[in-house]
N, C-alpha and C positions, 0 to 999 in steps of 0.2 A: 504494500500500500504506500502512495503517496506519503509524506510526512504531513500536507495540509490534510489531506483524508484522515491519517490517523489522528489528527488532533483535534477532528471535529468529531471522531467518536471517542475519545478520551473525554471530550466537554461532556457529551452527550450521555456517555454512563454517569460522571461525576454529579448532570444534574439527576440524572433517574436517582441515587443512590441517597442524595439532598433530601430526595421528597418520599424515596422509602425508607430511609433508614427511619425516622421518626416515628412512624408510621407502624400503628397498632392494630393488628391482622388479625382475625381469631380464624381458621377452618378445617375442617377434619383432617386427621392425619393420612387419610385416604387418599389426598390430591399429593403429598410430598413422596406416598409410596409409590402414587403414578407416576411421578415426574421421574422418581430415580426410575424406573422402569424404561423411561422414555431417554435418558442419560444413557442405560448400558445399550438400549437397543440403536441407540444413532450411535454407539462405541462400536457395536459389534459389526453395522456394514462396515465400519472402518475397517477392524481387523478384517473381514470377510474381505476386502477389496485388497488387502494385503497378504493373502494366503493363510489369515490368522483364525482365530476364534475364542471366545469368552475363557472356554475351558482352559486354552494353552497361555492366557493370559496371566490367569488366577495361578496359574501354577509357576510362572515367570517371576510374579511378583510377591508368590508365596501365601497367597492370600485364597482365604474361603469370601463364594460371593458374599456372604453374610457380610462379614467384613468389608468388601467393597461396598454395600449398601448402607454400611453405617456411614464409610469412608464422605458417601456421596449425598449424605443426609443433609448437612450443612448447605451445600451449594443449592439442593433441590429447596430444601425451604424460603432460601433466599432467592429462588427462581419464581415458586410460588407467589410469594408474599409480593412481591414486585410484578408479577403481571395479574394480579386482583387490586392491587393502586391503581396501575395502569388502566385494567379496564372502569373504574370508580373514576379515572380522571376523563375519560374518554367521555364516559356518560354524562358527569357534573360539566364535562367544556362543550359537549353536544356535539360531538366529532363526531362524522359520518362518512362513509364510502358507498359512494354508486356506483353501478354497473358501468355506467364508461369509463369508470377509474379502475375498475376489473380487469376492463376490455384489454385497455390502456396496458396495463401491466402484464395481461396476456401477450401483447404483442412487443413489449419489450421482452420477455422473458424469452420468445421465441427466434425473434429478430435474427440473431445468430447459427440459427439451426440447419442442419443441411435441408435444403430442400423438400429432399423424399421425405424425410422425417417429420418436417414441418407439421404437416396437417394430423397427421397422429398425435402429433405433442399437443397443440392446441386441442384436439379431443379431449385428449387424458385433462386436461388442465382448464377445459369447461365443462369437467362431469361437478356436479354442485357441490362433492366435498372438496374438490380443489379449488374452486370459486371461495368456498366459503375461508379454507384457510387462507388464499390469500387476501380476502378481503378481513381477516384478522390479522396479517401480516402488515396492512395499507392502514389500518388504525392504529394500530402500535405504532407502527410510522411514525403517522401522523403525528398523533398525542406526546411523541416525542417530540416533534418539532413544534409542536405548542408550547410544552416545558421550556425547551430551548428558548420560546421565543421571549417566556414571561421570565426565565431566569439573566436574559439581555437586558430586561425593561418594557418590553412592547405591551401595548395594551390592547393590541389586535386580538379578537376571539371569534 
């Protein structure tokens, strides 16, 4: 990454963490055991793309999954508890995404794609659950760059 890039996402957690860390979170411990689930399973295509697997990982780093799920308790909660502000700030700033902002985003995502491939990718990526996560993807955005803009001064909303 550029250095101006990185240091606009360096502002941009510093302000996320401003407005979570204070911030008083109460919810089941059921979403932090989903979140670690969602932790090792974006780990595991990893390893999978590198000839690896969870199994041979654990035993790399000596560790029972247990242990990694405690390991990864921390991060998950603190993953938690910052995208339920997030979504609390989204609501209270009235931040919305429409379908041409979808659209929009469909067709940068694709922009670069081989040809052939093109119109499959766009299928797969207008079936409504992938619409829906990136249009959760385009408000988080968002609502970051409202933070950003109220942690500047702006009194744009």
């Amino acid at each position: 990454l550029r250095a101006e890039e990185q240091a606009r996402i360096n502002f941009e957690e510093r302000v996320i963490e401003a407005v979570v860390k204070p911030s008083q979170v109460e919810f089941p411990p059921v979403l932090v055991e989903a979140e670690i689930d969602h932790l090792i399973s974006q780990q595991a295509r990893r390893w999978q793309m590198s000839g690896s697997n969870l199994e041979e990982y654990l035993k790399n780093i000596k560790k029972t999954e247990e242990e990694l799920r405690e390991e990864l308790h921390p991060l998950a909660t603190k993953r938690v508890t910052a995208s339920l502000v997030l979504e609390k700030i989204t609501e209270e700033e009235k931040i919305e995404v429409g379908d041409a902002e979808i659209d929009t985003e469909i067709e940068n995502m694709t922009r670069d794609a081989d040809e052939d491939k093109k119109d499959k990718l766009k299928g797969f990526l207008n079936a409504p659950q992938a619409r829906e996560s990136i249009k959760q993807t385009l408000l988080t955005r968002k609502t970051i760059q409202r933070l950003v803009e109220i942690a500047k001064g702006s009194k744009k909303g």
